[in-house]
Every structure is written in structure tokens, then in C-alpha cells.
C-alpha positions as CSV (number, residue, x, y, z in Angstrom):
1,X,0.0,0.0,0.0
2,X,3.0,2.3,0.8
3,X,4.8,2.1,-2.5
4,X,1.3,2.6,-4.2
5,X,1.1,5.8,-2.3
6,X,4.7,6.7,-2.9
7,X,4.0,6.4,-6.6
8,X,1.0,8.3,-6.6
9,X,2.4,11.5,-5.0
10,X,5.4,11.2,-7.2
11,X,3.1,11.0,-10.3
12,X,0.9,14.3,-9.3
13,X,3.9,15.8,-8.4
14,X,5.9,15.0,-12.0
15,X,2.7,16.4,-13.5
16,X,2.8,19.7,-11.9
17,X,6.3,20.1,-12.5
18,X,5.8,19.0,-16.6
19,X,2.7,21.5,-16.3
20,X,4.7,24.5,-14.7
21,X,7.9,24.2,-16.7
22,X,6.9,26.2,-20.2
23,X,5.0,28.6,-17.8
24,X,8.3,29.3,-16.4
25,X,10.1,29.1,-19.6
26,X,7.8,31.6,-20.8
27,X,8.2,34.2,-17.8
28,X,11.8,34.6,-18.1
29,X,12.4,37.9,-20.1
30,X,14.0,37.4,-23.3
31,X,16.4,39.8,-25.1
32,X,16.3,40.7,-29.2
33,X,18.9,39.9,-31.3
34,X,19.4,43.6,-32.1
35,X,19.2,44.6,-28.6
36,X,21.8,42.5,-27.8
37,X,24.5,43.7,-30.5
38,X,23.8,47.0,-29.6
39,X,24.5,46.4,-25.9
40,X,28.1,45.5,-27.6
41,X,27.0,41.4,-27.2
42,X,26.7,38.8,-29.6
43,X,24.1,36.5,-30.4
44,X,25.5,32.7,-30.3
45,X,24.0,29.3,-31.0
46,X,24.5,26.8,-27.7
47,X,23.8,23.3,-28.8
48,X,24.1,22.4,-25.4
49,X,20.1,23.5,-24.7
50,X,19.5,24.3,-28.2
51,X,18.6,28.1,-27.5
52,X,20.6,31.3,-28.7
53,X,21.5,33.1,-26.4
54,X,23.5,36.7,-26.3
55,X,27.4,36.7,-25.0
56,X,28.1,39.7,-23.7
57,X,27.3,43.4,-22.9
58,X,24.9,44.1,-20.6
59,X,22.4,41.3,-21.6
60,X,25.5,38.3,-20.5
61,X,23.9,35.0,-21.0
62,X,20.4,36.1,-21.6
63,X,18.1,34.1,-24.2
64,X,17.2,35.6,-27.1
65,X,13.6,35.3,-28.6
């Protein structure tokens, strides 16, 4: 009965985090790619998590949108 339990609460809670995650993705304030070169940055490919980021300025490791 305890492992059924155990299993439940770490299902709901997986869910909630997979549900939460592209809301918090999407909060995060992104930076333009012209906003970025003009804060003397520059806007680099990471294949690491697949994003572009800016390298940089004042926008330092900021995503780009």
C-alpha cells in the first residue's frame, strides 16, 4: 500500500512540474537579437540547450527570442 502511495504523489507531483515548466520558460524575459548587438553582445548558437543566447554586454547570457 506504501509504495502505491509513494508512486501516486510522485506521479501528481511530475505532473505539476511538466505542467509549470513552459510557464516558467515563458516568464523569463528574453532579449532581441538587435538589442543584444547593440549592448556590444553577440548572439551565439548553444547546442548544449539548443537556444541562442546573447554573449556579452549588458544582456550576459540572456536568451534571445
Amino acid at each position: 500500500m506504501r509504495t502505491r502511495l509513494f508512486g501516486f504523489v510522485a506521479a501528481v507531483v511530475l505532473a505539476v512540474l511538466g505542467v509549470m515548466s513552459p510557464a516558467t520558460q515563458a516568464a523569463v524575459p528574453a532579449v532581441g537579437g538587435p538589442a543584444c548587438t547593440a549592448a556590444h553582445g553577440s548572439v551565439e548558437y548553444n547546442s548544449a540547450t539548443g537556444l541562442w543566447t546573447c554573449i556579452g554586454g549588458s544582456h550576459d547570457g540572456e536568451p534571445i527570442d
